[in-house]
Biopython code that builds the backbone (N, CA, C, O; Angstrom):
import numpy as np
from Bio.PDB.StructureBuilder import StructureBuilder

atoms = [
    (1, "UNK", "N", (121.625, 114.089, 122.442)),
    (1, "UNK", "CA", (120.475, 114.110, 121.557)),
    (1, "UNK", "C", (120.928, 113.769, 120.139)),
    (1, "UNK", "O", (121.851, 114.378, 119.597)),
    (2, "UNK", "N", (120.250, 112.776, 119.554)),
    (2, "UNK", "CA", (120.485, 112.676, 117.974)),
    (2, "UNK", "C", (119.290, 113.087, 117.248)),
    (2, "UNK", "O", (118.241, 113.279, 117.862)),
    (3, "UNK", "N", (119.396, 113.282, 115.595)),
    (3, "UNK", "CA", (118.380, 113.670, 114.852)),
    (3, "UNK", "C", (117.501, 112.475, 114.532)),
    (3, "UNK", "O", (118.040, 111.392, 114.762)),
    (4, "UNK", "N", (116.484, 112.441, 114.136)),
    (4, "UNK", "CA", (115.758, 111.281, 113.393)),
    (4, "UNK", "C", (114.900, 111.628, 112.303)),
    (4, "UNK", "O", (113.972, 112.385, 112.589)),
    (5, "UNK", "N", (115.007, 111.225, 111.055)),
    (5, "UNK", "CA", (114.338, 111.415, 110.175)),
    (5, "UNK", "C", (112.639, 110.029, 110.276)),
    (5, "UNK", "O", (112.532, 108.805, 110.202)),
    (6, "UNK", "N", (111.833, 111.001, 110.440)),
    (6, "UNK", "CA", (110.507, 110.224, 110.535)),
    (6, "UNK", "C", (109.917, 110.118, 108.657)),
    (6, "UNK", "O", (109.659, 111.209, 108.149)),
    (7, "UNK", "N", (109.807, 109.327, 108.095)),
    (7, "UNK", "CA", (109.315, 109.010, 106.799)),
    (7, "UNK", "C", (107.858, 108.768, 107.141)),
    (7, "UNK", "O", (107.463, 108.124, 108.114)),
    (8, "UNK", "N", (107.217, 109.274, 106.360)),
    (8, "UNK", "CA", (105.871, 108.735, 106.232)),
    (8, "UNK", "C", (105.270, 108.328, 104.711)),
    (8, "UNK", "O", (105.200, 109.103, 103.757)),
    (9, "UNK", "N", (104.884, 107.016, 104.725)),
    (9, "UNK", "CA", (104.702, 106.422, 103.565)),
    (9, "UNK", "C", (103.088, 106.169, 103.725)),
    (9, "UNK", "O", (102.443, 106.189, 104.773)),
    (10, "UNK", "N", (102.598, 105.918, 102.337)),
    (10, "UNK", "CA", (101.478, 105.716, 102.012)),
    (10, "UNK", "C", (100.820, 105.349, 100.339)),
    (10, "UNK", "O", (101.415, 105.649, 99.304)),
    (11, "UNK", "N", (99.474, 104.639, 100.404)),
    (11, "UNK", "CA", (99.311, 104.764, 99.235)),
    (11, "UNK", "C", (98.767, 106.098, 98.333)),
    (11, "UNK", "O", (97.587, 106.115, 97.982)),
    (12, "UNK", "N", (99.456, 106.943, 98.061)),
    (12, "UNK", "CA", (98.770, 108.096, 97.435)),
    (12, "UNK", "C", (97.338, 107.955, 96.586)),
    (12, "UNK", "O", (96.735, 109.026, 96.659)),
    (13, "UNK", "N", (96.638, 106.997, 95.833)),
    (13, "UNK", "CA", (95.531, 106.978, 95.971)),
    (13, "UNK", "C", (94.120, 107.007, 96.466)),
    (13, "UNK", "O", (92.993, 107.376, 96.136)),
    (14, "UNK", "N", (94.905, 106.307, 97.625)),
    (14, "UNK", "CA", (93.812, 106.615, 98.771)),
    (14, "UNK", "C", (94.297, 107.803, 99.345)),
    (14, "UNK", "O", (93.256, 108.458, 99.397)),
    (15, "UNK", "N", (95.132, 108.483, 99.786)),
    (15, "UNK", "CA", (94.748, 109.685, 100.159)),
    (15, "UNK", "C", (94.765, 110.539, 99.095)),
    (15, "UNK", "O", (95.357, 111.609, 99.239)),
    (16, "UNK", "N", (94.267, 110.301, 98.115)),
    (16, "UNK", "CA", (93.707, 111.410, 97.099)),
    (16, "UNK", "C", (92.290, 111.535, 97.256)),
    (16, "UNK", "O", (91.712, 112.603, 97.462)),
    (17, "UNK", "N", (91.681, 110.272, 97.141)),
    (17, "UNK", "CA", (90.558, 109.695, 97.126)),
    (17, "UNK", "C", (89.566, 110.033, 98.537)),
    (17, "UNK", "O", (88.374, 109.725, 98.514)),
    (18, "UNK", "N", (90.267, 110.781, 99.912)),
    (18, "UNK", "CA", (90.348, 110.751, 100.761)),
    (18, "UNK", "C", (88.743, 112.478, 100.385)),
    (18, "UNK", "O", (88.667, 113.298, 99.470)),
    (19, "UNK", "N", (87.990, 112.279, 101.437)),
    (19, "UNK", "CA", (87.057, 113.171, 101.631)),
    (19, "UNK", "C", (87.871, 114.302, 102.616)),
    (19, "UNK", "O", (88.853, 114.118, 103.335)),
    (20, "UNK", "N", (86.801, 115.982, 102.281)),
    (20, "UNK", "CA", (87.318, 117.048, 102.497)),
    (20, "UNK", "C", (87.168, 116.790, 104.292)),
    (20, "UNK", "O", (87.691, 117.519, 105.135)),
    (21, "UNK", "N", (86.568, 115.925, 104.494)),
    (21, "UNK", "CA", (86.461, 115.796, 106.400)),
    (21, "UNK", "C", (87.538, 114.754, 106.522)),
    (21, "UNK", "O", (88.138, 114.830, 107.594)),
    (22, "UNK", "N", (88.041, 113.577, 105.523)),
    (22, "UNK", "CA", (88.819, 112.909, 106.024)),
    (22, "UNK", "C", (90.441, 113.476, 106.169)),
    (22, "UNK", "O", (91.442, 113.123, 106.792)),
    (23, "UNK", "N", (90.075, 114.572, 105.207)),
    (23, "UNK", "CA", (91.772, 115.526, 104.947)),
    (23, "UNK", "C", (91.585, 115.979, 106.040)),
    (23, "UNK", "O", (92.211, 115.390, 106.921)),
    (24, "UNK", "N", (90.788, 117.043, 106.455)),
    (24, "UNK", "CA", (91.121, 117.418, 107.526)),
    (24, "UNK", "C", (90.980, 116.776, 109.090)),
    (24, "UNK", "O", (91.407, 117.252, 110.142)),
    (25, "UNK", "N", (90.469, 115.930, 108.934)),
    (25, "UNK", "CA", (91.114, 115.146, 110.369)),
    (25, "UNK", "C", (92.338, 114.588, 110.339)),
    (25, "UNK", "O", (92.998, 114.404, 111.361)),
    (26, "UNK", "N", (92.827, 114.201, 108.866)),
    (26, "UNK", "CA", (94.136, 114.014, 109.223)),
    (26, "UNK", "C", (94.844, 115.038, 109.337)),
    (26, "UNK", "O", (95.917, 114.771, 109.879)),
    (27, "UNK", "N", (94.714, 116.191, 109.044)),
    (27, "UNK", "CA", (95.438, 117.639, 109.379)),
    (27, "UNK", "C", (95.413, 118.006, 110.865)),
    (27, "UNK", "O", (96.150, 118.670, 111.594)),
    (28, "UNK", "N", (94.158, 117.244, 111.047)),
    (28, "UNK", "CA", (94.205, 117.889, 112.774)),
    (28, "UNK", "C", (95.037, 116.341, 113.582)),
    (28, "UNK", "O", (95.738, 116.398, 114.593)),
    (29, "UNK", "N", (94.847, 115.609, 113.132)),
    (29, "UNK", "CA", (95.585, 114.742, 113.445)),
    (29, "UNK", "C", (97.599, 114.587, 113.829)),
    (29, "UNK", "O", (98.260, 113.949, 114.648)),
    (30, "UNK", "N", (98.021, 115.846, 112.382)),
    (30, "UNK", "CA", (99.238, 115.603, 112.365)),
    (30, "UNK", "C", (99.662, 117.104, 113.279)),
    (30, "UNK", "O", (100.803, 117.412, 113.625)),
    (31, "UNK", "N", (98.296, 117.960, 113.559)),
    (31, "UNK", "CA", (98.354, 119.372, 114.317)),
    (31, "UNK", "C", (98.632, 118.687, 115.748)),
    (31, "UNK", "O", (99.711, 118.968, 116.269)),
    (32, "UNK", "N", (97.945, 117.997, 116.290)),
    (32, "UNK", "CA", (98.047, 117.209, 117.650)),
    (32, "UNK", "C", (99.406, 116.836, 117.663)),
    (32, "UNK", "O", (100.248, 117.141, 118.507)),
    (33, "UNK", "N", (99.590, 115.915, 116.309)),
    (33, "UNK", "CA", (101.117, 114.921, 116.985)),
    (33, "UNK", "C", (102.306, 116.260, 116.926)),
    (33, "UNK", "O", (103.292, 116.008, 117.618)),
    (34, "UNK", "N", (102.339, 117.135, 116.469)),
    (34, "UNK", "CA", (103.185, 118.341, 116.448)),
    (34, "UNK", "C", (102.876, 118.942, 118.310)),
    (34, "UNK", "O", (103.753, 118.843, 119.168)),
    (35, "UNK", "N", (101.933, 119.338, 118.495)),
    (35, "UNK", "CA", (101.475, 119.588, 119.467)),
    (35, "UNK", "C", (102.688, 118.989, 121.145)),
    (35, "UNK", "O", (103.434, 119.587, 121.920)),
    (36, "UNK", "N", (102.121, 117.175, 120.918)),
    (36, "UNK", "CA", (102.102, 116.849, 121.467)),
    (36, "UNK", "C", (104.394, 116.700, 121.482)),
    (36, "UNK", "O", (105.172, 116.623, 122.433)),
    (37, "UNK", "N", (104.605, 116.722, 120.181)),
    (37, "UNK", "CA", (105.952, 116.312, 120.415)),
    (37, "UNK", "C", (106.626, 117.594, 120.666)),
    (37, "UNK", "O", (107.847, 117.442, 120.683)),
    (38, "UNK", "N", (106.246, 118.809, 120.868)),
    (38, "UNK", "CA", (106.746, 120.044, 120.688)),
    (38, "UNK", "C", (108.255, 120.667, 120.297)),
    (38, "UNK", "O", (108.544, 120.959, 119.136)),
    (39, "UNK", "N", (108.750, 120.754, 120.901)),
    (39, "UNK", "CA", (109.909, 120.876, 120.813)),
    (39, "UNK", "C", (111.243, 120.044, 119.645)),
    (39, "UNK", "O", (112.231, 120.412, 119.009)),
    (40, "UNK", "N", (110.366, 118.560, 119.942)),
    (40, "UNK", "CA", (111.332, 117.893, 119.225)),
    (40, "UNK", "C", (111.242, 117.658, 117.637)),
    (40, "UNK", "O", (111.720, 116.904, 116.790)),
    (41, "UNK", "N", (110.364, 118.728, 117.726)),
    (41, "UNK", "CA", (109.773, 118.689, 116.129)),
    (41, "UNK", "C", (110.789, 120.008, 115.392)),
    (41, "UNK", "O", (110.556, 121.196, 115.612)),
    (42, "UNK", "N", (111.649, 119.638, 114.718)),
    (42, "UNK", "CA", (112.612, 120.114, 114.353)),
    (42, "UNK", "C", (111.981, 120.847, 112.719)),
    (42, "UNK", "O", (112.012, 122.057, 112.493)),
    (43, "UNK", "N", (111.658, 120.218, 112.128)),
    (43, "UNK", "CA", (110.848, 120.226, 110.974)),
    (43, "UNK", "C", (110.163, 119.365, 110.034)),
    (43, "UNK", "O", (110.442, 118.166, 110.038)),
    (44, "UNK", "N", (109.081, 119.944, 109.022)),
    (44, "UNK", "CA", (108.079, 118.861, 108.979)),
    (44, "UNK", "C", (107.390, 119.479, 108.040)),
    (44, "UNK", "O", (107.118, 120.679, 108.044)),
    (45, "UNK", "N", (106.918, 118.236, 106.744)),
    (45, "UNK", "CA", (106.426, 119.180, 105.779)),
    (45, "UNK", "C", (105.762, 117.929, 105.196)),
    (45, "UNK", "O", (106.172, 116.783, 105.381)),
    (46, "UNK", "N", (104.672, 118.280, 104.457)),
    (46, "UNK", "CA", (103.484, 117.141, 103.211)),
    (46, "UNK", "C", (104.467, 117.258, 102.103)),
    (46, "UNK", "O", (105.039, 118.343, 102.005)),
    (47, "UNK", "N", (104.765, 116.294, 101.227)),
    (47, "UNK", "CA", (105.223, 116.366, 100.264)),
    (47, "UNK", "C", (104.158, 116.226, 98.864)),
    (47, "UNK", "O", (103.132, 115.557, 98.740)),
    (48, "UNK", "N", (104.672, 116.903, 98.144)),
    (48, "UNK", "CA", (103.519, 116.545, 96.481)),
    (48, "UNK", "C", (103.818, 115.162, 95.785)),
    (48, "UNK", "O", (104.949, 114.685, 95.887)),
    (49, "UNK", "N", (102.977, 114.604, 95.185)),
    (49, "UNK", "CA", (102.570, 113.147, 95.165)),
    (49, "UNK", "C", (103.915, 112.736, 94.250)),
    (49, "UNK", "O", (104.705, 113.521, 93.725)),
    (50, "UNK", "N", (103.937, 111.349, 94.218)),
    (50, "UNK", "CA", (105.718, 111.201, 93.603)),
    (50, "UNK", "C", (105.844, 111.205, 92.289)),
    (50, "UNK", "O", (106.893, 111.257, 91.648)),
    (51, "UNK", "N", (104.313, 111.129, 91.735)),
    (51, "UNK", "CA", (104.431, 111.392, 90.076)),
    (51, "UNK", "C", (105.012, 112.843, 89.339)),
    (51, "UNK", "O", (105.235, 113.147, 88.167)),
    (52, "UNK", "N", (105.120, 113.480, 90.481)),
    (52, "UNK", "CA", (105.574, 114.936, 90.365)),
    (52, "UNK", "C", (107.621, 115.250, 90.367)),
    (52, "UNK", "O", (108.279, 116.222, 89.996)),
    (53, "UNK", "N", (108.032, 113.901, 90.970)),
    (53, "UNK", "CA", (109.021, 113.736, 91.459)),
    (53, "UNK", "C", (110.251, 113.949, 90.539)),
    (53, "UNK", "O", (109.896, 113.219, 89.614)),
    (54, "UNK", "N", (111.599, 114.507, 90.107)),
    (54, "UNK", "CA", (112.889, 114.458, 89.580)),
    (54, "UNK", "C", (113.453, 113.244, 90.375)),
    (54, "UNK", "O", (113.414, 112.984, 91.578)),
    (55, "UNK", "N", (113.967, 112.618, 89.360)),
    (55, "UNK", "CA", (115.192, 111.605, 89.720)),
    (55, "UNK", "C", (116.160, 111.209, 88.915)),
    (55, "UNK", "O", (115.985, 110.657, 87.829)),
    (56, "UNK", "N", (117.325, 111.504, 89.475)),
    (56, "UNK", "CA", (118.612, 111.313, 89.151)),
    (56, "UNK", "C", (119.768, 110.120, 89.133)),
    (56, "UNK", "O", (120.335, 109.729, 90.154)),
    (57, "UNK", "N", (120.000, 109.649, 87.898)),
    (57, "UNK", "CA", (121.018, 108.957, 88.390)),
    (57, "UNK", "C", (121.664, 108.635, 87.226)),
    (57, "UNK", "O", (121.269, 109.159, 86.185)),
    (58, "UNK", "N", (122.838, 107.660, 87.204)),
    (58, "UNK", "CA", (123.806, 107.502, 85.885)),
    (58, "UNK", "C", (123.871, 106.852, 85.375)),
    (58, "UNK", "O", (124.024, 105.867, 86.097)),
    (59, "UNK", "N", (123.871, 106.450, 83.937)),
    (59, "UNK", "CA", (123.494, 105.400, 82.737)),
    (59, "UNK", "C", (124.842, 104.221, 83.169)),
    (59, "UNK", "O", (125.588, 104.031, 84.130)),
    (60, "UNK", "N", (124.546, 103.504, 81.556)),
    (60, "UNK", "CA", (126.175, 102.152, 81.725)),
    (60, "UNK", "C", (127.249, 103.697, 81.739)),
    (60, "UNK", "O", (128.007, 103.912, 82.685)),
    (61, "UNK", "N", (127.145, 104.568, 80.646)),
    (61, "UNK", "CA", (128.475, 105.372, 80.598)),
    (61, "UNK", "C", (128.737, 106.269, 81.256)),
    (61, "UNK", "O", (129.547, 107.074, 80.796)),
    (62, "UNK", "N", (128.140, 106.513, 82.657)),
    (62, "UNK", "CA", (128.400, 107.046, 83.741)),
    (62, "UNK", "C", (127.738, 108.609, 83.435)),
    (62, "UNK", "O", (128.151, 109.390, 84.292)),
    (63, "UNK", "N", (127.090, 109.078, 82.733)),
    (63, "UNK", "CA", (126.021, 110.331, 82.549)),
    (63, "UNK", "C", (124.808, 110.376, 82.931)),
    (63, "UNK", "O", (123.892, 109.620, 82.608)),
    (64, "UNK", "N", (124.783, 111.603, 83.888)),
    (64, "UNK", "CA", (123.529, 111.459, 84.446)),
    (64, "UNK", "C", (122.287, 111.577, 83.648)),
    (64, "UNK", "O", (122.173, 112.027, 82.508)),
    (65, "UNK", "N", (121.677, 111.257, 84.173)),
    (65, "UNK", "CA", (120.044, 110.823, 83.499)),
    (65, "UNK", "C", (119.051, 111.388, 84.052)),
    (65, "UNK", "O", (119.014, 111.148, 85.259)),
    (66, "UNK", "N", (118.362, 111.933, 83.741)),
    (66, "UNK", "CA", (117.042, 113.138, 84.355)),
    (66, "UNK", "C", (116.122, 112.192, 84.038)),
    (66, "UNK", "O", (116.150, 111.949, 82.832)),
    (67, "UNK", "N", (115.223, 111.488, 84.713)),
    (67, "UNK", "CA", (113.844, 111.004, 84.542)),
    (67, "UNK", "C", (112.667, 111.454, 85.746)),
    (67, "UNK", "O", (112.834, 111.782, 86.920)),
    (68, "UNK", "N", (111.173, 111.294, 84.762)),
    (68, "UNK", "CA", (110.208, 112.019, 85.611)),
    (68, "UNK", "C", (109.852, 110.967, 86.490)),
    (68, "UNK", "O", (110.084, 109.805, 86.157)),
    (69, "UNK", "N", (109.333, 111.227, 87.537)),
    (69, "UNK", "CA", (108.653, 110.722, 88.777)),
    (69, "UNK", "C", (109.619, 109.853, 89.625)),
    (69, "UNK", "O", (110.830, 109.990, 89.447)),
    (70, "UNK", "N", (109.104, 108.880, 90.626)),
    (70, "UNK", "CA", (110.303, 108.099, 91.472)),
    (70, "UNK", "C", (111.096, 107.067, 90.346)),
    (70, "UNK", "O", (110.816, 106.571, 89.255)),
    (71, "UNK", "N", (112.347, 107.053, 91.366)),
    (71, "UNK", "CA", (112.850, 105.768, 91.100)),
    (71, "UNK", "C", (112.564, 104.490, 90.645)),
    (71, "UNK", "O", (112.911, 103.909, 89.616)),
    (72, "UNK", "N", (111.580, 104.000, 91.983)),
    (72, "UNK", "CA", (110.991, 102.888, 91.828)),
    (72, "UNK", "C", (109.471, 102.708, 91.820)),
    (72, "UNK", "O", (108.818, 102.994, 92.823)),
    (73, "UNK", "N", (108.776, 102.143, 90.474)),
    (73, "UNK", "CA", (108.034, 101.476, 90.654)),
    (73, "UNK", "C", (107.224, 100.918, 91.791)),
    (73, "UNK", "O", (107.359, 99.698, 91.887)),
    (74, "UNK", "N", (106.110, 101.671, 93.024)),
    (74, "UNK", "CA", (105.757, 101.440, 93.584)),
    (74, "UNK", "C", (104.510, 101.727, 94.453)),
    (74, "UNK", "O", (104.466, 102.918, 94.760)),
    (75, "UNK", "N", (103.622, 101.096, 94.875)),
    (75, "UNK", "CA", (102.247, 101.159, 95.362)),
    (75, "UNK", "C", (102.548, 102.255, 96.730)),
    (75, "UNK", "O", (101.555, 102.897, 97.077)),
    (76, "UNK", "N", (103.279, 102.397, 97.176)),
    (76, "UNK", "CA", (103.243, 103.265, 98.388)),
    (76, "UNK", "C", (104.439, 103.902, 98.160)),
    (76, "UNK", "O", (105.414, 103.271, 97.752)),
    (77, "UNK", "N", (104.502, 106.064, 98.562)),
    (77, "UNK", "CA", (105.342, 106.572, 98.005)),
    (77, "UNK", "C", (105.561, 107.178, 99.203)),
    (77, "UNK", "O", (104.827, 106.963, 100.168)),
    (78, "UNK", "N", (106.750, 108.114, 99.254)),
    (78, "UNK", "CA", (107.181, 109.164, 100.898)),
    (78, "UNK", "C", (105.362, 110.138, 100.353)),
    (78, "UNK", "O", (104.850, 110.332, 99.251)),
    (79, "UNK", "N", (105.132, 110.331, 101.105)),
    (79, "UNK", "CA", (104.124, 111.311, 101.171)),
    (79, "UNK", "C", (104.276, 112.700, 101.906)),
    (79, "UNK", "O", (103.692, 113.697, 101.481)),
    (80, "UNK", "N", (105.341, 112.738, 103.386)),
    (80, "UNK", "CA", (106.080, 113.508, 104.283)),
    (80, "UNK", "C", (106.583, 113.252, 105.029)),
    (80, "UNK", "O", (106.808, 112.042, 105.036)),
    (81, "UNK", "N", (107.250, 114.145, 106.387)),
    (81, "UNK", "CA", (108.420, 113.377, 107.106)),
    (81, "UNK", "C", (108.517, 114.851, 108.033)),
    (81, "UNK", "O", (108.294, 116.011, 107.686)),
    (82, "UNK", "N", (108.912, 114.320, 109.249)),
    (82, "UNK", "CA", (109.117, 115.067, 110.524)),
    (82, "UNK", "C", (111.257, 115.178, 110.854)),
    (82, "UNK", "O", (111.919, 114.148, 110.728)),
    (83, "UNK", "N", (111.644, 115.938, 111.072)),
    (83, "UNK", "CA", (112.705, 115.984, 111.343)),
    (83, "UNK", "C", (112.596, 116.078, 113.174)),
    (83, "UNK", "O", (112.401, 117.176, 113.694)),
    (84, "UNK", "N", (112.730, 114.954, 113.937)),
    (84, "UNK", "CA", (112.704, 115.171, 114.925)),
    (84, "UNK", "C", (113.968, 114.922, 115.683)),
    (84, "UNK", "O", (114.763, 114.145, 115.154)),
    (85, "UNK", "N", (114.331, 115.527, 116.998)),
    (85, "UNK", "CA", (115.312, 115.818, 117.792)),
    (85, "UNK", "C", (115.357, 115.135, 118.884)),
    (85, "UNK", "O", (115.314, 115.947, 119.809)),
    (86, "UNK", "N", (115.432, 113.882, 119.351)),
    (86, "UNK", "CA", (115.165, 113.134, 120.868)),
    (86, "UNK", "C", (116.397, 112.432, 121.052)),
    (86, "UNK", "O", (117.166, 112.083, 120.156)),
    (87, "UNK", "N", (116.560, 112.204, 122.603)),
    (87, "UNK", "CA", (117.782, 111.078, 123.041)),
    (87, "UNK", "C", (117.918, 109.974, 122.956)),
    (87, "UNK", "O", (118.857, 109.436, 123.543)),
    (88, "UNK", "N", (117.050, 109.265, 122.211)),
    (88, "UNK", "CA", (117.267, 107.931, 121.690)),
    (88, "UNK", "C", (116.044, 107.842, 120.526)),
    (88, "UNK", "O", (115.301, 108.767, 120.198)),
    (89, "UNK", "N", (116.049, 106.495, 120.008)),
    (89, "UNK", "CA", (115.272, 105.683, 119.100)),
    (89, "UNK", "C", (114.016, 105.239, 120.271)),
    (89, "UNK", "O", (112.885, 105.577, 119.923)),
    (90, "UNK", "N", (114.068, 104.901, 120.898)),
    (90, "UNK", "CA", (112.831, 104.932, 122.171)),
    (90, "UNK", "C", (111.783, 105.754, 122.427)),
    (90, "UNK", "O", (110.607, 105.550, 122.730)),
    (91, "UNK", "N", (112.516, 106.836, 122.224)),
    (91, "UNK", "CA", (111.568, 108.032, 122.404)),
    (91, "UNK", "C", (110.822, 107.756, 121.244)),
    (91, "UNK", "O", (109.680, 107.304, 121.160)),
    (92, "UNK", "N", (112.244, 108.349, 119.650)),
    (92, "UNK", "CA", (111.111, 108.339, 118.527)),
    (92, "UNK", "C", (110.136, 107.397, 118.543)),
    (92, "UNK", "O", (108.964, 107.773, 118.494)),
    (93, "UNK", "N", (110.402, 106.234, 118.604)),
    (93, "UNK", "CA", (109.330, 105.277, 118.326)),
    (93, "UNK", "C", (108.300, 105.804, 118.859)),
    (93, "UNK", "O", (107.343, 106.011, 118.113)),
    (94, "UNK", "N", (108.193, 106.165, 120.265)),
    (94, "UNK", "CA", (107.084, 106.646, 121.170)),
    (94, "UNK", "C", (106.198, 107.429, 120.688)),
    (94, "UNK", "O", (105.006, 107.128, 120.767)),
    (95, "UNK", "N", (106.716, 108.846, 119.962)),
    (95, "UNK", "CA", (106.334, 109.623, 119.423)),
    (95, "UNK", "C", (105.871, 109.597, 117.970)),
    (95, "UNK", "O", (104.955, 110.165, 117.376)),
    (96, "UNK", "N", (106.771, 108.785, 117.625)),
    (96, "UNK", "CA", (106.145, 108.306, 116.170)),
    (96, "UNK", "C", (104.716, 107.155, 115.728)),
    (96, "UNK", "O", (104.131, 106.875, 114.681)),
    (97, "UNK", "N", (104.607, 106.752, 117.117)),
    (97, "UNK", "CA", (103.023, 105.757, 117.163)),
    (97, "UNK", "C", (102.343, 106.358, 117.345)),
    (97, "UNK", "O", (101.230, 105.840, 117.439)),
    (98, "UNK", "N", (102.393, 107.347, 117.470)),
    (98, "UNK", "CA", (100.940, 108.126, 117.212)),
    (98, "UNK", "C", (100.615, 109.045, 116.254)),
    (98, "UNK", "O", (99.848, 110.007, 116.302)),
    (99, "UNK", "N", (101.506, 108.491, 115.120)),
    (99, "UNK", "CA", (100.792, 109.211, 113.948)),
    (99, "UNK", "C", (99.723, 108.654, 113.294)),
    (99, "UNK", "O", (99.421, 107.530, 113.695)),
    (100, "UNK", "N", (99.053, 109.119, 112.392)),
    (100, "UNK", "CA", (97.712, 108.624, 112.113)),
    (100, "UNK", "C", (97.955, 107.594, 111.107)),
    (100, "UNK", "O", (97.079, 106.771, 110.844)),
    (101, "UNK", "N", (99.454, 107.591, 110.347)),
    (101, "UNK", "CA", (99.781, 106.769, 109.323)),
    (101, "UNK", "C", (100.351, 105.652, 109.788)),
    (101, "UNK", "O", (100.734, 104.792, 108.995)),
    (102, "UNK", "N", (100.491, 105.499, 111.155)),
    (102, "UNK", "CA", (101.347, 103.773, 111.438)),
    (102, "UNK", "C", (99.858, 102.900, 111.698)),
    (102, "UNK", "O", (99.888, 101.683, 111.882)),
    (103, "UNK", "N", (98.835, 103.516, 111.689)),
    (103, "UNK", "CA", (97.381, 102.524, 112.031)),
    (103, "UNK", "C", (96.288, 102.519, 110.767)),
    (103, "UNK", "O", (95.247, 101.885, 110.594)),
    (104, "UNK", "N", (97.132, 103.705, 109.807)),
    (104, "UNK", "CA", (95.445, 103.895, 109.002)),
    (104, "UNK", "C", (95.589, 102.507, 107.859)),
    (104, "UNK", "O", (94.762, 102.596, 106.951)),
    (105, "UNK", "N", (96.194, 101.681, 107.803)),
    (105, "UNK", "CA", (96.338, 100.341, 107.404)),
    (105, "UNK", "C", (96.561, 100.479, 105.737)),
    (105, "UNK", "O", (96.459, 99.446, 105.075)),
    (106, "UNK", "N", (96.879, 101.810, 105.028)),
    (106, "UNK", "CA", (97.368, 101.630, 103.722)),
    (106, "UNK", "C", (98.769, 102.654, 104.089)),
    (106, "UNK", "O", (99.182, 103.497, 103.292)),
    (107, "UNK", "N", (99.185, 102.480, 104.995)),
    (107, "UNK", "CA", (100.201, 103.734, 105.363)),
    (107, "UNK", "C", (101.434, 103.048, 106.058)),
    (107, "UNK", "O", (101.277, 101.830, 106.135)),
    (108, "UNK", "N", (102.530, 103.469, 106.545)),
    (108, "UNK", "CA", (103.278, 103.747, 107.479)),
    (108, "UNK", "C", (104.787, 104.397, 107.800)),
    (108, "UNK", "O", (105.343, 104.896, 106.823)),
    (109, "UNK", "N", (105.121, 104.417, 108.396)),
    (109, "UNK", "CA", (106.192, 105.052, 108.688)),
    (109, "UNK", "C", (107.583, 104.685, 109.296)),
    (109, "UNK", "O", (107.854, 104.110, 110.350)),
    (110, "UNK", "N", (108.481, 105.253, 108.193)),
    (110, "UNK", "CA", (110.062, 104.447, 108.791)),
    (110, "UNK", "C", (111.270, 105.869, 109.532)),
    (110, "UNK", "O", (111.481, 107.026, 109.166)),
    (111, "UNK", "N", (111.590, 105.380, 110.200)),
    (111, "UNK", "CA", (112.601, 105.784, 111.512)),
    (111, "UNK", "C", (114.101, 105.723, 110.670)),
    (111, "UNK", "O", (114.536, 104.698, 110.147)),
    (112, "UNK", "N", (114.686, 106.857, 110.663)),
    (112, "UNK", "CA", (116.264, 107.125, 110.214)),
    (112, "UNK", "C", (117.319, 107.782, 110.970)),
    (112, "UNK", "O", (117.393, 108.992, 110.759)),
    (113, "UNK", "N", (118.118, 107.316, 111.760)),
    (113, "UNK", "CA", (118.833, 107.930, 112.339)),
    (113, "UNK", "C", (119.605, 109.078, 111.423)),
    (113, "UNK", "O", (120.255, 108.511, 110.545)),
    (114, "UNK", "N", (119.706, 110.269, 111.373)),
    (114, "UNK", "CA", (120.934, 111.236, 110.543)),
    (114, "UNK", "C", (121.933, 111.300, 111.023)),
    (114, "UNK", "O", (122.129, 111.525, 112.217)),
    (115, "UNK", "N", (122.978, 111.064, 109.960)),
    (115, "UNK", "CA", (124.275, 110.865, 110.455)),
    (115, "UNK", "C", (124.887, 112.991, 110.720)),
    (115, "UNK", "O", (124.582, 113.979, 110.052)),
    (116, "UNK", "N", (125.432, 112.906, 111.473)),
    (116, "UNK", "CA", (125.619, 114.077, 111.926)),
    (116, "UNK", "C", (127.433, 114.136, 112.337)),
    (116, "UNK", "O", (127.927, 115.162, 112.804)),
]
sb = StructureBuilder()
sb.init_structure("model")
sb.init_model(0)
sb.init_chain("A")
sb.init_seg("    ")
for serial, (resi, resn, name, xyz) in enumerate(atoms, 1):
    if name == "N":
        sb.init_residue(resn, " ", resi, " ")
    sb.init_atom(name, np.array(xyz, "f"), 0.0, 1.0, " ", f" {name:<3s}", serial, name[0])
structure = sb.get_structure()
């Protein structure tokens, strides 16, 4: 068995913008895919939007640098992520198409093997 880090990306505007029935179908949405992957759901959490974000890194003279929000400049941010547990990349994939973010067409989601 290896680990897999499941990313889920999206445009955070639209799911801000998102109605109190559309939140929660996607809540029941990500209740199912938990459901359904049971076990291999290692852990799993919503993240707060990336304007909220710390990021770190080091100038020309090698001192780190504290700046607010992401890294990069960009229309779609991590939004959350599943730590899942399966015997191959096959599976994940399997399990990972049925999240509500690889179809809702401002969304999707990338696959990371963890090095262990």
């Amino acid at each position: 068995m290896a680990k897999y880090l499941v990313l889920i990306y999206g445009d955070e505007r639209q799911w801000a913008a998102m109605s109190p029935q559309e939140r929660e179908a996607l809540g029941e949405a990500h209740r199912a895919f938990s459901a359904s992957a049971g076990p291999a759901v290692l852990d799993t959490h919503e993240l707060r939007p990336a304007s909220g974000a710390t990021t770190l890194h080091a100038d020309p003279g090698g001192r780190v640098v504290m700046t607010d929000g992401p890294f990069l400049e960009t229309k779609e941010a991590v939004g959350g992520y599943y730590l899942i547990d399966a015997p191959d990349l096959d599976e994940v994939v399997r399990l990972a198409s049925r999240l509500y973010e690889v179809s809702a067409g401002h969304s999707g989601v990338e696959i990371r093997q963890v090095v262990e």
